[in-house]
C-alpha positions as CSV (number, residue, x, y, z in Angstrom):
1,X,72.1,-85.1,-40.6
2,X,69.9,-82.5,-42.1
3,X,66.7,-84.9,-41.2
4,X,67.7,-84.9,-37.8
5,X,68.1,-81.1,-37.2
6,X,64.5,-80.6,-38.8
7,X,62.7,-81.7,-35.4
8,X,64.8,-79.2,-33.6
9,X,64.1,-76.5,-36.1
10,X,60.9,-77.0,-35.7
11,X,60.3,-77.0,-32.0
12,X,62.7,-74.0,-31.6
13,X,60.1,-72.2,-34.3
14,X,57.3,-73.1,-32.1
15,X,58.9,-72.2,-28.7
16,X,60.0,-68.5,-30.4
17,X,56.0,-68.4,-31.6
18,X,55.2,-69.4,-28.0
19,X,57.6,-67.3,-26.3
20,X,56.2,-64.1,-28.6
21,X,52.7,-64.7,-27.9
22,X,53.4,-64.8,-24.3
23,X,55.1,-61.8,-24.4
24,X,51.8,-60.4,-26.6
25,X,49.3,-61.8,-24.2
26,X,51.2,-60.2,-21.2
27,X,51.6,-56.7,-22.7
28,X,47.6,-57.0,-23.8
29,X,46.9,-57.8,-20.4
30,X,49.0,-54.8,-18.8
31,X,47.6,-52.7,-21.3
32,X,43.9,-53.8,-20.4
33,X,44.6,-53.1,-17.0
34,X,45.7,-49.5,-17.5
35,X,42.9,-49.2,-19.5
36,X,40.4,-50.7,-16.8
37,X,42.3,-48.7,-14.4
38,X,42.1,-45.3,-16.2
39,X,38.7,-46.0,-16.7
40,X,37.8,-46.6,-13.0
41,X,39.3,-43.3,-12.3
42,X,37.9,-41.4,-14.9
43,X,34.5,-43.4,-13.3
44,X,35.4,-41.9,-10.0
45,X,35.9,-38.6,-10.9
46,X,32.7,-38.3,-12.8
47,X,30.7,-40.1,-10.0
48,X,32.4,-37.4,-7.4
49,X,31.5,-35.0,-10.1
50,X,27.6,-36.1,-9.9
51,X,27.5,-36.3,-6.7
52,X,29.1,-32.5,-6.0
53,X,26.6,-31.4,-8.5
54,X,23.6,-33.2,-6.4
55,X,24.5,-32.5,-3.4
56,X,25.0,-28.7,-4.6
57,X,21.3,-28.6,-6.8
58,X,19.8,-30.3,-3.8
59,X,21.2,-27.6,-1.1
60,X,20.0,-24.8,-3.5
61,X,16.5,-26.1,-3.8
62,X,16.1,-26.2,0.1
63,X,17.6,-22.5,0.2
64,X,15.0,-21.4,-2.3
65,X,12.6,-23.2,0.0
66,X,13.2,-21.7,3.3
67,X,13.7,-18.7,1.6
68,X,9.9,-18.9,0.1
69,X,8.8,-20.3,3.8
70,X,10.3,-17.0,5.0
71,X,8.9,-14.4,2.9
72,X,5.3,-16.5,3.2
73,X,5.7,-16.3,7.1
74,X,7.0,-12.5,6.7
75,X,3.7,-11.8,4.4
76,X,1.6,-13.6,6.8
77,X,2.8,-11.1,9.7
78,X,2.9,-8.2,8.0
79,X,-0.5,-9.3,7.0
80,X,-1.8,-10.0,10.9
81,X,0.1,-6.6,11.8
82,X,-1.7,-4.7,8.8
83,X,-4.9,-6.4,10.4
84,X,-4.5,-6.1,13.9
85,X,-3.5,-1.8,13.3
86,X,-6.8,-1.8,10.9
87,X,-8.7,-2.7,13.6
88,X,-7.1,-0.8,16.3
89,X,-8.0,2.2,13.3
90,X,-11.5,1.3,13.2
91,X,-11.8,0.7,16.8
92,X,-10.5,4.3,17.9
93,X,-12.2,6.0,15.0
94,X,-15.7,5.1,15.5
95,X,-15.7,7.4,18.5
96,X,-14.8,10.0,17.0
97,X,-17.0,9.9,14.3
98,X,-20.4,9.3,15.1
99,X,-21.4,12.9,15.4
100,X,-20.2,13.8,12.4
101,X,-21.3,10.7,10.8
102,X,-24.9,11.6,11.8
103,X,-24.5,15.4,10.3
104,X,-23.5,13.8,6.8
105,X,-26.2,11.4,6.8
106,X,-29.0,14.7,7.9
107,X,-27.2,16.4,4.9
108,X,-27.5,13.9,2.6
109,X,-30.7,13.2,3.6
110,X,-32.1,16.9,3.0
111,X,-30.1,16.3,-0.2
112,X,-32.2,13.9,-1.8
113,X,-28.8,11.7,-2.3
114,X,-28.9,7.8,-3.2
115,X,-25.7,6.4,-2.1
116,X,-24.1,5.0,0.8
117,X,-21.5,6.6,3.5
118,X,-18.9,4.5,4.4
119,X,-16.9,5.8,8.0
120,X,-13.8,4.9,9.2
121,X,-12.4,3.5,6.1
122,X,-9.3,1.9,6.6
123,X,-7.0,0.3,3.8
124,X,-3.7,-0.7,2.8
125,X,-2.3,2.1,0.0
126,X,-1.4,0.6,-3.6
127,X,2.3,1.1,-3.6
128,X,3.5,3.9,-5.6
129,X,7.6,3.9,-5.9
130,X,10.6,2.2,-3.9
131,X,9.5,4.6,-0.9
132,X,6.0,2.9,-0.7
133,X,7.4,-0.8,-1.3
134,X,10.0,-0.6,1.6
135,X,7.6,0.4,4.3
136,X,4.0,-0.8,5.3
137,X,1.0,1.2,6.9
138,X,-2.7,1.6,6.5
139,X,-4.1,4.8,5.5
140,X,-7.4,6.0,7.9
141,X,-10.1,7.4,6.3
142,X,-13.1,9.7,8.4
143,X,-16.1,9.1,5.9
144,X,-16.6,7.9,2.2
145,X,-19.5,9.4,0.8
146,X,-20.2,7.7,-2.8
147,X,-23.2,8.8,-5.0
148,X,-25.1,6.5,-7.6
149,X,-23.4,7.8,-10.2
150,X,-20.3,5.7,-8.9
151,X,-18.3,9.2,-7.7
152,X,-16.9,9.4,-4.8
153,X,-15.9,11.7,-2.0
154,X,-13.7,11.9,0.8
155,X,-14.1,13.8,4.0
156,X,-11.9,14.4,6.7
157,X,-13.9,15.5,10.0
158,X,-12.4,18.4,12.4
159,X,-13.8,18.5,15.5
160,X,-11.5,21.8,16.4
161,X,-12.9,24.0,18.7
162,X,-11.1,28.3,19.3
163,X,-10.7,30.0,16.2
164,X,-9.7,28.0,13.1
165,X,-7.7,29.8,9.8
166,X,-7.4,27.7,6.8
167,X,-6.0,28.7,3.8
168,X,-6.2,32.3,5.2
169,X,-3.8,34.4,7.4
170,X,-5.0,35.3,11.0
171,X,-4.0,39.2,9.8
172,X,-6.7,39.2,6.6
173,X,-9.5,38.4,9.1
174,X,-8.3,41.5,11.6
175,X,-5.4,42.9,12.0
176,X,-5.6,42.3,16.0
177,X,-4.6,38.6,15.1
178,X,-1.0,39.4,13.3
179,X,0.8,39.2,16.7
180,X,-0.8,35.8,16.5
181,X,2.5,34.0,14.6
182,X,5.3,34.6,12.0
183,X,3.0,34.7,9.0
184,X,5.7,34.6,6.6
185,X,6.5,30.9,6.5
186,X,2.6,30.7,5.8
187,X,2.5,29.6,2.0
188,X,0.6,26.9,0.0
189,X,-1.9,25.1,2.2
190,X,-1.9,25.6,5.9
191,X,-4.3,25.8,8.7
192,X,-4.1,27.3,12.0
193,X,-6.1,26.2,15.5
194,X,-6.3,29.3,18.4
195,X,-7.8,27.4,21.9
196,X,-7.8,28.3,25.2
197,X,-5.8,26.2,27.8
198,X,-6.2,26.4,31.1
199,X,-2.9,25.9,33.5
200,X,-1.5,26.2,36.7
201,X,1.3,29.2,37.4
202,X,3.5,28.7,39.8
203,X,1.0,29.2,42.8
204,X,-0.7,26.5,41.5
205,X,-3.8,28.7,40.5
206,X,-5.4,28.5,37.3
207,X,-4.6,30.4,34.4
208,X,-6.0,30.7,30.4
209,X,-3.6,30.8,27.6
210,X,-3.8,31.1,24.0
211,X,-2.5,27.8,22.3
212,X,-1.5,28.4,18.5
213,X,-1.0,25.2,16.5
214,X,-0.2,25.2,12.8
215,X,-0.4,22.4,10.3
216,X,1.6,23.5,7.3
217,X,2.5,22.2,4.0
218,X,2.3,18.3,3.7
219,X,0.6,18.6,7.2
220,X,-2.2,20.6,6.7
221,X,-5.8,18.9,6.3
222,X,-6.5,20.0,2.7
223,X,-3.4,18.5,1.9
224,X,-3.7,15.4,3.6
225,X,-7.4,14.5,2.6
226,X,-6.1,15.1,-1.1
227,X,-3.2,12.9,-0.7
228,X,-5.6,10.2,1.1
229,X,-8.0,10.2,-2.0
230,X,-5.8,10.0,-4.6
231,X,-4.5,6.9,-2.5
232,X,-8.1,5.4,-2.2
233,X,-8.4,6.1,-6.4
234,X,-5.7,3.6,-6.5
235,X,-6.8,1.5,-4.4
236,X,-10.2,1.0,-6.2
237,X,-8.9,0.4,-9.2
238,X,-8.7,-3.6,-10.4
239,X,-6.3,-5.0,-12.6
240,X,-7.4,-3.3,-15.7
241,X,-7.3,0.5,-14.3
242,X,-11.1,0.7,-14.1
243,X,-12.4,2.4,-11.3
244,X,-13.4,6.0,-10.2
245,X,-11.7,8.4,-12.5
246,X,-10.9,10.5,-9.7
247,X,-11.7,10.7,-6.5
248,X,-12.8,14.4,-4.7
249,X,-12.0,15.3,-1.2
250,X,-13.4,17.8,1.4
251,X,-12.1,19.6,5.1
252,X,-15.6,20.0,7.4
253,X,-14.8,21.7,10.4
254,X,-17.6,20.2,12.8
255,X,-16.7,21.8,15.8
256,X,-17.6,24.5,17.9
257,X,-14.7,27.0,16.8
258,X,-15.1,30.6,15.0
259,X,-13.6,29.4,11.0
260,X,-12.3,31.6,8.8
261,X,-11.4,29.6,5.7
262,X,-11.0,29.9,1.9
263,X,-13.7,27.9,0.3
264,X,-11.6,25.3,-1.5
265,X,-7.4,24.7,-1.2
266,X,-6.1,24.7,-4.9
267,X,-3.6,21.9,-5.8
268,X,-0.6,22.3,-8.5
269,X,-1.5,19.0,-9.9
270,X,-4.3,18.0,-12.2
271,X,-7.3,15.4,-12.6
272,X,-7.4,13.3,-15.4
273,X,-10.0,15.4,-17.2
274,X,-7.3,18.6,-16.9
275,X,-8.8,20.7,-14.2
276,X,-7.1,21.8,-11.4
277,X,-7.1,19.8,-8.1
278,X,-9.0,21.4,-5.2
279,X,-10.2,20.3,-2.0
280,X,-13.6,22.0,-0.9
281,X,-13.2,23.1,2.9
282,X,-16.6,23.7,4.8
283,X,-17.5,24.8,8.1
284,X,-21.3,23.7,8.6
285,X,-24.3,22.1,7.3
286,X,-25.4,24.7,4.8
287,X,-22.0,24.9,3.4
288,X,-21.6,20.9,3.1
289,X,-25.4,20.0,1.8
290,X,-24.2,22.4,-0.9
291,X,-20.9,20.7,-1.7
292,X,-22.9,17.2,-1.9
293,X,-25.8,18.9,-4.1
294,X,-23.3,20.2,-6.5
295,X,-21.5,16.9,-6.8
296,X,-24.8,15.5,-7.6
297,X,-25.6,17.2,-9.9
298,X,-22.4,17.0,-11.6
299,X,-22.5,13.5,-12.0
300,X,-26.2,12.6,-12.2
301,X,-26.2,9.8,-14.7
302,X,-26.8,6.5,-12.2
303,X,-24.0,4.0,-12.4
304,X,-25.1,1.0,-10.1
305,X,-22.0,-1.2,-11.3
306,X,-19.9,0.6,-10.1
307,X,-21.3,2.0,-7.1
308,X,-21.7,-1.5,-5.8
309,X,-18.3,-2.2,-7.0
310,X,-17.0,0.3,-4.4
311,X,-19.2,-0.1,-1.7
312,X,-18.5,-3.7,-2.0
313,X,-15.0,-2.4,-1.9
314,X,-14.5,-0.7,0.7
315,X,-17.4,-2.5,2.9
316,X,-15.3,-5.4,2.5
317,X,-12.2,-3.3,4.5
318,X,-14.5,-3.5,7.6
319,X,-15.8,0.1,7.7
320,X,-19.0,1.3,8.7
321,X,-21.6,1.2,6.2
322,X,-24.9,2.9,6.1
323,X,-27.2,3.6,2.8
324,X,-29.1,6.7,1.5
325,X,-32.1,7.3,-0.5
326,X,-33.1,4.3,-2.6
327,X,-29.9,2.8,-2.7
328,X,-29.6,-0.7,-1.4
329,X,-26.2,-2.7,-0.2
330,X,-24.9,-5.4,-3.2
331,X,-26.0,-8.6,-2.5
332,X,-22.8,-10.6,-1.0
């Protein structure tokens, strides 16, 4: 009996074992499925993820490049505009100053000054400031006078005919002219142009008037010639700051008026060597062969470096370039 229920024993053993491992392979398998499943979406949210991150680093990098295409195009106009208004500048200028041009060069001349004059200068102003940086325009110069010492000066031609005050009231030259304007307003640098004009009443006949026209404050030509060479300083200095130290300035009323002026406008700012800033104001030849003489003398010591180095300059900004004395153009 007990031999007889061993075989039965035994393959109800084995079909348990059987039975178990079944159950064991099936759970391994579900379990391997969740896995390969959780992995496939973990997969799928990381490949999404990558691609986001592409599709994101990829749109950024073609921003950045239009935004560089724009700003080269933008700099490429601004740079055709500054062009095209620099030679509009130098265009209209010329006209203006060839007579005056010739009377600098006679001066100079009669000077004994080595140098070169440079008219019509026109150039783009370093920026100074937020103010400069938002806004772009090019800064007209009449003549550049530089010596062989490397100094330079700026002149700014006025071809104003009448009676021309600069720097002093109508009333201090007679007191017949203090009906002339509100003197009162006049402080700092100013200068004042009495012409004739001739108009038609109501008859249509011809009649002369007085014209008064002030230039005050910022306005006025001592001021502006001063503010134009401490631009042009700027501008000649390279990377490393060298360059003329400073840069002098001058009014020459060339025209056929009557002038009563002080001889130089006095600014409140200094030059790096600590003296005051002035701009010399002269009314004829005389008075500017003397300016030139002194400012020769001044700065005799011959520094052909750096007068090449701004005639090269400033040639290069298209103006009109003639030399004095034994001074010769830089080879290109």
């Amino acid at each position: 009996m007990t031999s007889d229920l061993v075989p039965w024993l035994v393959a109800g053993g084995l079909a348990v074992v059987v039975v178990v491992l079944v159950i064991v392979l099936r759970r391994t398998q579900s379990t391997s499925r969740s896995a390969l499943a959780d992995a496939e979406v973990r997969l799928g949210h990381r490949t999404g993820t990558l691609e986001r991150e592409h599709r994101e680093r990829t749109a950024a990098t073609e921003a950045e490049h239009a935004r560089q295409l724009a700003g080269a195009d933008a700099a490429r106009q601004q740079a055709v505009t500054e062009a095209e208004h620099a030679r509009t500048l130098a265009r209209t200028g010329m006209r203006w100053e060839e007579a005056s041009q010739r009377t600098i060069l006679d001066v100079c001349k009669a000077a004994g000054i080595n140098g070169a004059l440079l008219t019509n200068v026109v150039f783009v102003p370093v920026a100074q400031g937020e103010r400069d940086r938002d806004r772009s325009y090019a800064a007209q110069l009449d003549h550049v006078l530089v010596f062989e010492s490397g100094h330079v000066l700026v002149i700014e031609n006025k071809r104003w005919n009448g009676i021309v005050f600069d720097g002093r009231k109508p009333s201090s030259v007679h007191h017949a002219f203090r009906n002339l304007l509100d003197e009162s307003a006049l402080t700092g640098s100013f200068a004042i142009q009495v012409r004739s004009r001739r108009v038609l009443d109501s008859a249509d006949e011809i009649e002369h008037w007085w014209q008064v026209r002030v230039q005050a404050g910022g306005t006025a030509p001592t001021r502006q010639v001063r503010q134009q060479a401490r631009r042009l300083q700027r501008f000649l200095a390279d990377e490393d700051g060298n360059g003329p130290q400073w840069v002098d300035s001058c009014v020459f009323y060339s025209g056929d008026a009557a002038a009563y002026v002080n001889a130089e406008d006095r600014s409140t700012s200094t030059t790096p060597t600590g003296r005051s800033a002035t701009t010399a104001v002269v009314t004829n030849d005389n008075e500017l062969r003397g300016l030139v003489t002194d400012l020769a003398r001044k700065h005799a010591v011959p520094n052909r470096s750096r007068t090449d180095a701004v005639v090269r300059q400033l040639a290069g900004q298209g103006a009109h370039t003639i030399t004095i004395g034994t001074y010769r153009l830089p080879e290109a």
